[in-house]
N, C-alpha and C positions, 0 to 999 in steps of 0.2 A: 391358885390361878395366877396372881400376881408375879411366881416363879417363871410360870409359863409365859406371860407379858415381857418379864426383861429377858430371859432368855431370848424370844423372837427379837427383840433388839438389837441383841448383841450377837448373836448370828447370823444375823441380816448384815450388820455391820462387819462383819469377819468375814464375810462372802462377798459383799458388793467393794470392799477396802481390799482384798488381800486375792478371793479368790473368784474375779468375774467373772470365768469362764466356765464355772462346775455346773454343769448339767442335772446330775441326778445326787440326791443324798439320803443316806436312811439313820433314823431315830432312835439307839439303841435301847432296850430299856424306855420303852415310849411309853409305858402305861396304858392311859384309856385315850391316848392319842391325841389332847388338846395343842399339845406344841408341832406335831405337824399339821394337822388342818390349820395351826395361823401361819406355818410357815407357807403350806400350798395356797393360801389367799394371799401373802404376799408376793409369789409369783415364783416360789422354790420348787422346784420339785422333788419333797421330800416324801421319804416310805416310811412304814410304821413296822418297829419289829420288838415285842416281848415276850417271852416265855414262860410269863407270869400272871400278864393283865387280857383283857377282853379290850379288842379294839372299838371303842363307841362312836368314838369324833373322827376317824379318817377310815373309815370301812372302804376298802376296792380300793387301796394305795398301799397295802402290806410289801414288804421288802419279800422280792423271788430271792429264794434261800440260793446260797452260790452265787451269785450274781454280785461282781465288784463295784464298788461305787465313788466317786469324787469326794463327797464328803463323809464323815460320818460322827455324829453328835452321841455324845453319852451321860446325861446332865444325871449327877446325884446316881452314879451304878459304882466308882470304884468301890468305895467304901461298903459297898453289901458282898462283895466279890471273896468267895473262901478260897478260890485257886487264881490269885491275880496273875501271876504269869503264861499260866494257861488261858484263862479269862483271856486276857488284853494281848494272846497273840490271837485268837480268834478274830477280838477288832482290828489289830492292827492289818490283816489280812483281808480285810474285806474295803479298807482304805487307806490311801496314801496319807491321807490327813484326818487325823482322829483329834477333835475339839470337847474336850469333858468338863465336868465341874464336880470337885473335893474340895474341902478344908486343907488349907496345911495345919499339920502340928505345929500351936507354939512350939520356940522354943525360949528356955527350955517345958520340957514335956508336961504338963499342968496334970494334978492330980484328977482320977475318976470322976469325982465332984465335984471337980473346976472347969470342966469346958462340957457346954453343951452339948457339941456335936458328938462325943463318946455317947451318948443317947443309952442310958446304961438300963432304962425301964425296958427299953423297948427291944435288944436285943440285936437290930436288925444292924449298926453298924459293926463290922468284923475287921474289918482294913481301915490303917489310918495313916495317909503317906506325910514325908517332911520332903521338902522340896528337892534335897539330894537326893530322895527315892525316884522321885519323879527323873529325875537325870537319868540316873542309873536305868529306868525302862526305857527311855528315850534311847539311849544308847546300844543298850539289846539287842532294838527293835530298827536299828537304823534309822533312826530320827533327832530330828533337830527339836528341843523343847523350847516353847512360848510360855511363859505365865506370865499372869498379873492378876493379883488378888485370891480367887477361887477358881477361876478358868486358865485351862490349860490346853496345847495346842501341841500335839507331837505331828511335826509333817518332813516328809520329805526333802519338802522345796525350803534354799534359804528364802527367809521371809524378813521384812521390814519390823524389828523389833516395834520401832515407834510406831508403825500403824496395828499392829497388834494390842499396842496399849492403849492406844486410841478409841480401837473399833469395841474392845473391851471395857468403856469406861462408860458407862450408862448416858450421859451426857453427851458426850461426843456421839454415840452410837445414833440418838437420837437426831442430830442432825449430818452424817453420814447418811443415813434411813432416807433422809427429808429430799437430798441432794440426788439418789440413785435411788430412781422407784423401777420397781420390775409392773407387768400388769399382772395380777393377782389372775390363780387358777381359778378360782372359787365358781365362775359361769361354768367354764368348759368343763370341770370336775362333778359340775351337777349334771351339764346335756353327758356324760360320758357314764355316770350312775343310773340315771333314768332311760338312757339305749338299753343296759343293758337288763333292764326288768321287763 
């Protein structure tokens, strides 16, 4: 849960910093959809899309499949990804600005049983980028790469490196958030659930 709490932060803050005029965004790899119902209570209008999990917390906001979007988030998916170039031209197609979050590889490369995140019980990471990878898709894909720390930002549009570092530092994000409030969906998302039963 805690995941899902700083993310909404720092999303909040990458959107109200960088990109205030985005309309619609969808959640790639959303799970059971905690991270967009707090985005749509903050006043985003985010969609929920996995092909893996059961939507529980944002049901009647699913991303219409084909349908482009302004933003698009993909927190903790590169590294599950078996065809990352294929993968991540699917995202990159669906929007101009794709905002993710992976580990870099130290360097240099730390043994199987020196870095947590090779998560070697569990099996489920398969992909593990180094920041020059990250370029290298950035580049492919036509985009400009933002990082700072574990998030990462391939867009389009040149962008304000400093406010990207900004909007990405938990701290700052947090009073970002404080200074640009949206009005939260949360009422109209319930009259618009309960119309439709």
């Amino acid at each position: 849960m805690q995941r899902n709490l700083d993310n909404r932060e720092l999303t909040s803050a990458v959107l109200n910093l960088l990109f205030p005029h985005v309309t619609n965004a969808v959640d790639y790899g959303a799970g059971h959809g905690v991270f967009v119902r707090l985005m749509r209570d903050r006043g985003f209008d985010f969609r929920w899309f996995d092909r893996y999990a059961s939507n529980d917390y944002a049901r009647g906001f699913e991303y219409v499949a084909g349908s482009k979007v302004d933003f698009l988030t993909a927190f903790e998916v590169l590294e599950h990804l078996t065809d990352p170039i294929s993968d991540l031209a699917q995202l990159m197609d669906l929007s101009d600005n794709v905002f993710v979050s992976t580990c870099i590889v130290p360097q240099p490369p730390p043994g199987l049983l020196d870095w947590w995140y090779y998560a070697p019980t569990t099996g489920q990471h398969v992909g593990f980028y180094t920041r020059h990878a990250l370029q290298i898709i950035a580049e492919r894909f036509g985009r400009i790469l933002y990082t700072h720390g574990e998030y990462h930002l391939f867009s389009k549009e040149p962008l304000s490196n400093t406010r990207f570092q900004m909007a990405t530092s938990l701290r700052m994000a947090r009073l970002i958030n404080l200074l640009d409030r949206r009005t939260g969906l949360t009422e109209s998302d319930h009259r618009q659930l309960t119309r439709q039963k």
